[in-house]
C-alpha positions, 0 to 999 in steps of 0.5 A: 283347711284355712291357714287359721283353722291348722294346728301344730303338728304335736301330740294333743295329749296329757303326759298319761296320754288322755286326748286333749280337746281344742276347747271345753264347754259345759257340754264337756262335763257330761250329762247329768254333772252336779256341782254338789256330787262333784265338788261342794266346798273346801273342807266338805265332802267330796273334798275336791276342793280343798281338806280345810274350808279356809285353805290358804286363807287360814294357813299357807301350806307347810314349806318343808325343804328336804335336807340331809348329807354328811354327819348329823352335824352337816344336816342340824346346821342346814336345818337350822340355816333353812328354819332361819330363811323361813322354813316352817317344817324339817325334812330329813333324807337319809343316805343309803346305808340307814335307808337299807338298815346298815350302821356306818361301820357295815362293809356293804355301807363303804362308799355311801356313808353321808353321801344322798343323806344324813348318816344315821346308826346310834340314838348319838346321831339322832342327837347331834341331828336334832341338837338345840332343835326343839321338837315341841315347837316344830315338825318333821318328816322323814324319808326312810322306810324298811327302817322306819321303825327304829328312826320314830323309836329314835326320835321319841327317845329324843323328845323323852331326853328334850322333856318334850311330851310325846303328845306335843310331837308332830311330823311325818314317819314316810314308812311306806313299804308298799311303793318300796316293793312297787317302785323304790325297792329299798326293803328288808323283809317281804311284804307281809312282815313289812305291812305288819311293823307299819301296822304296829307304827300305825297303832302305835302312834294312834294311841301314843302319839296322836298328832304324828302322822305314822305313814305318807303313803307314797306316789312321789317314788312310782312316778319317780320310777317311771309311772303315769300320772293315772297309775302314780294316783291309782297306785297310791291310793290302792296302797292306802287301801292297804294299809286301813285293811291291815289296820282294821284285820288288827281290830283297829277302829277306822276314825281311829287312825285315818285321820294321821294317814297321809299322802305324798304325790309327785308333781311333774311337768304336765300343770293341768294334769296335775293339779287334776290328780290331787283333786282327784285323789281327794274326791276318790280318797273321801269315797273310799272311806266312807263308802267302803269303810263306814269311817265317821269323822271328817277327819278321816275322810281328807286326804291331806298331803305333801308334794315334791316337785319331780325330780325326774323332770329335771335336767343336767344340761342347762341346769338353770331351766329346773328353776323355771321347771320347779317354780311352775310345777310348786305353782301347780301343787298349791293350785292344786290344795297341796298342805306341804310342798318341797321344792327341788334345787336346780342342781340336784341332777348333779349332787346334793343341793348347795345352800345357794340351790336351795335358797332359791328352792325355798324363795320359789315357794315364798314367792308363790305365796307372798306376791302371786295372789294365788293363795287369796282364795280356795281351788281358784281354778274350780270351775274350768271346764277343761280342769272339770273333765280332766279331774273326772278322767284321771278319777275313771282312769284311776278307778279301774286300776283301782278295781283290778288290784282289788279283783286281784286280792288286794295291792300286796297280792298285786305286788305279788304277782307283778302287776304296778311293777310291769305296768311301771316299767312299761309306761316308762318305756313309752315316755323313754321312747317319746323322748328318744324321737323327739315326740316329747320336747325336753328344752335344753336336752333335745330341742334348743340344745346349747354345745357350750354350757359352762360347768355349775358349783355343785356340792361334794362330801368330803371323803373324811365324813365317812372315815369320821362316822366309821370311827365315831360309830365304833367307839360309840358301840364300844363304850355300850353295856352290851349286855342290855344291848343282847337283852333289847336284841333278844326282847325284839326278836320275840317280839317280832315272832309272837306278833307282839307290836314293836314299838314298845321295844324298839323305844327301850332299845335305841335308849340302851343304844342298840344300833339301826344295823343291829335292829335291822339284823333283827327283823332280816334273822326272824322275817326273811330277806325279800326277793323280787319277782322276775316280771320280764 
C-alpha cells in the first residue's frame, strides 16, 4: 500500500461501534432512499428535521442551567444570578435526601442534606426557593422523580399563594420512573404503582394544567450509567411507549396528553453520532405515534427535548479541557434541533458548579447562538451523506431493541426480567475495557497525561447548612395543625389503595404542610418498597 493510501492504526467506529466508512456518497444511502420518507421539512412529518418549521430562526432553544445545593435560599440567589446573565428557564437539582423521599431532619438524610441539590421537605422550602420569582413569567424544570408527585403539588401550592393561574405555569416535572429502575435507581415503590402516579400526573396536568409538561422521559440517566448511544435512543423511546400504554389503558385520549410528553437525551462525545441520535428519535418517535397510536394532532407527533452535555465524559484531571469537551458536545445538541440545552461546568468531576464554572457553562451556549451563525438556518447538516446513513443506522439499531422489549410485553416486563439493565452493564463494561487499553483516548487521563497539575477552587456546603435545615424543618413541623396533617395523610392513603389519582390530594396536602417524608411514607406503607432483580 502507498504511504498516502495508509491509515491510522485506531478504531474507525462511533462509540455505539457502528463501522465508520472512509467516505460517503449517494450510493451510501441505499437504494430506494427518498428525501420526502426520510426527512421532508422542519416542523413536518417525519420531523427529522426540526419539531418546529422556523427552528431557531423563530426561537433559539431554552438555555436552562441546572441549579440547586445548600438551602432554599443558597439556590433562589443562583437562580436569580443565572436569570440576570441571560438564563431563559429554571432548572432545579435536588439532593438526595428529597430525591429518595426523606425530610432534612430523617436519620438516613444525615450527611447529604444540601450537599448534590436543594434541601427540599415542607412547602416552606419551596417558598423560600421561588421567593420573588414569578412562575407566570418563567419556566422550570425539575430533576426528581420517585418524588415527583409532592414537588408539582408544591409548586402549584406556590403558584396558588403567587395568584398565578395554573394555566399560565409552564416547565418540566422530569418524573420518569422508568429509566430509575433501568439506570439511576433512586425509587420508592416497584414499577407498577410508580407508572400509576406518573399516570395519575399525566392526567392530571392534561386536564389542570396544560402548558407543563408531566414527564421528561429520560435517556440522559442510562447512558450516564454506561449505555451506548443506540440503546440510550432505544431504551428511552420504549419508555415513552410505556407511558402513552398507561395513559391510554387509563381511558386517555392520545392527542390529549402526547402533545406535553417530552425527552431528555444525554449528548456525549461522539459529535456525529449524536446529532444522528436526536434526529433519529424524532423520525422513530413521530412513527410510533401515528402508526401504532393513530394519535391526530402534529402536536402529538414531535419529539421535543432537553439536552445536557455528558457528565460521564468529563475528567478530574486537566479539568479545563471539559470546557472544550462541554463547548463541542452543546454544539452537537443544537446542530442536532435540541429545544433546551444545559451545558455541564468544567468542575462538576469535583463538586457543585461555582458561580465562575457556571458563568462560562452558560456563555458556551450564548456563544453558540450569538456568533457562530450556526442557529441562521434549520438541520444545517441535513443532507451529509455520512449524517444520512448514520441517522438510518442508529434508526435500525435502535428499532430492534425496540421490537424485543415489545416481544417481551413491554419495557416494565423488560424491566422485570433484567434485560436494559445487563445490556447497560455490559456495554459499559466494554467502554471500561476501551479505555483501560488505551483504545480509547481520553486526552488529560490516558494520552497527554500532565504529572503536575495544579489543584482547582471548586465549591463546598458548609457543614452549618445542614444543621441549619435540620433545625428549621423541626420547628416548622412543630408549629403545624397535626390534626389536618393525619387527616391529608389518611386522605392520601385511600387514595392511593382505591385508584383515585393523587393529585388532588397531594395539592391539599402540602397546603396544610404535610411533609416530602411524610408523603413518601405514604406511598412506602401501602405500595411496597422495590427491590432490585439480581441480573449477574
Amino acid at each position: 500500500m502507498s504511504e498516502d493510501r495508509k491509515e491510522r492504526p485506531v478504531r474507525f467506529e462511533s462509540l455505539s461501534g457502528i463501522p465508520v466508512e472512509p467516505l460517503y456518497t449517494p450510493e451510501s444511502l441505499g437504494e430506494g432512499w427518498s428525501y420526502e420518507a426520510k426527512l421532508g421539512k422542519p416542523g413536518e412529518y417525519p420531523f427529522t428535521r426540526g419539531v418546529y418549521p422556523t427552528m431557531y430562526r423563530g426561537r433559539l432553544w431554552t438555555m436552562r442551567m441546572f441549579a440547586g445545593f445548600g438551602r432554599p435560599e443558597d439556590t433562589n440567589e443562583r437562580f436569580k444570578y443565572l436569570l440576570a446573565q441571560g438564563q431563559t428557564g429554571l432548572s432545579t437539582a435536588f439532593d438526595m435526601p428529597a430525591l429518595m423521599g426523606y425530610d432534612a431532619d430523617h436519620p438516613r438524610s444525615r450527611g447529604e442534606v444540601g450537599k448534590e441539590g436543594v434541601s427540599i421537605s415542607t412547602l416552606d422550602d419551596f417558598e423560600r426557593l421561588f421567593a420573588d420569582i414569578p412562575l407566570g413569567d418563567v419556566t422550570t424544570s425539575m430533576t426528581i422523580n420517585c418524588t415527583a408527585s409532592v414537588a408539582l403539588a408544591m409548586y402549584l401550592a406556590i403558584a396558588d399563594k403567587q395568584g398565578v393561574a395554573w394555566s399560565r405555569l409552564g416547565g418540566t416535572m422530569q418524573n420518569d420512573m422508568l429509566k430509575e429502575f433501568i439506570a439511576q435507581k433512586e425509587w420508592i415503590c416497584p414499577p407498577e404503582p410508580a407508572v400509576r402516579i406518573v399516570t395519575d400526573m399525566i392526567e392530571f396536568t392534561a386536564r389542570h394544567v396544560p402548558r407543563f409538561n408531566p414527564v421528561s422521559i429520560s435517556g440522559y440517566h442510562i447512558r450516564e450509567a454506561g449505555s451506548t448511544a443506540v440503546q440510550e435512543l432505544a431504551f428511552t423511546l420504549a419508555d415513552g411507549l410505556g407511558y402513552v400504554e398507561a395513559a391510554l389503558a387509563r381511558g386517555l385520549d392520545v392527542d390529549s396528553f402526547a402533545p406535553r410528553l417530552s425527552f431528555f437525551f444525554d449528548i456525549h462525545n461522539d459529535f456525529f453520532e449524536e446529532i444522528a441520535k436526536l434526529r433519529a428519535a424524532r423520525r422513530l418517535w413521530a412513527r410510533f405515534m401515528k402508526e401504532r397510536y393513530h394519535a391526530k394532532k402534529p402536536e402529538s407527533l414531535r419529539l421535543r427535548t432537553h439536552t445536557q452535555t455528558a457528565g460521564v465524559s468529563a475528567t478530574a484531571q486537566q479539568p479545563l479541557n471539559n470546557v472544550a469537551r462541554v463547548a463541542l458536545q452543546a454544539l452537537a445538541a443544537v446542530l442536532g434541533g435540541a429545544q433546551s440545552l444545559h451545558t455541564n461546568s468544567y468542575d462538576e468531576t469535583w463538586a457543585l458548579p461555582t458561580e465562575d464554572a457556571v458563568t462560562v457553562a452558560l456563555r458556551t451556549q450564548q456563544i453558540i447562538a450569538e456568533e457562530t451563525g450556526v442557529p441562521l438556518t434549520a438541520d444545517p447538516l441535513g443532507g451529509s451523506y455520512y449524517l444520512e446513513r448514520l441517522t438510518d443506522q442508529m434508526e435500525a439499531a435502535a428499532l430492534e431493541y425496540i421490537e424485543r422489549i415489545d416481544a417481551m410485553g413491554g419495557m416494565v416486563a423488560a424491566i422485570d426480567n433484567g434485560y436494559p439493565q445487563k445490556e447497560i452493564a455490559d456495554a459499559a463494561y466494554r467502554y471500561q475495557l476501551m479505555d483501560d487499553r488505551g483504545e480509547k483516548v481520553t486526552v488529560g487521563v490516558n494520552k497527554y497525561v500532565m504529572t503536575d497539575e495544579k489543584p482547582i477552587h471548586y465549591l463546598r456546603i458548609d457543614e452549618q447548612v445542614e444543621l441549619e435545615q435540620i433545625e428549621r424543618v423541626g420547628h416548622f413541623k412543630a408549629a403545624r395543625d397535626m390534626a389536618k396533617v393525619e387527616r391529608r395523610l389518611k386522605q392520601l392513603a385511600e387514595a392511593c389503595r382505591n385508584g383515585a389519582n393523587v393529585m388532588p390530594v397531594l395539592v391539599d396536602a402540602v397546603k396544610d404542610y404535610v411533609s416530602l417524608g411524610e408523603i413518601s411514607d405514604v406511598y412506602r406503607q401501602v405500595f411496597g418498597l422495590y427491590r432490585e432483580p439480581i441480573i449477574f
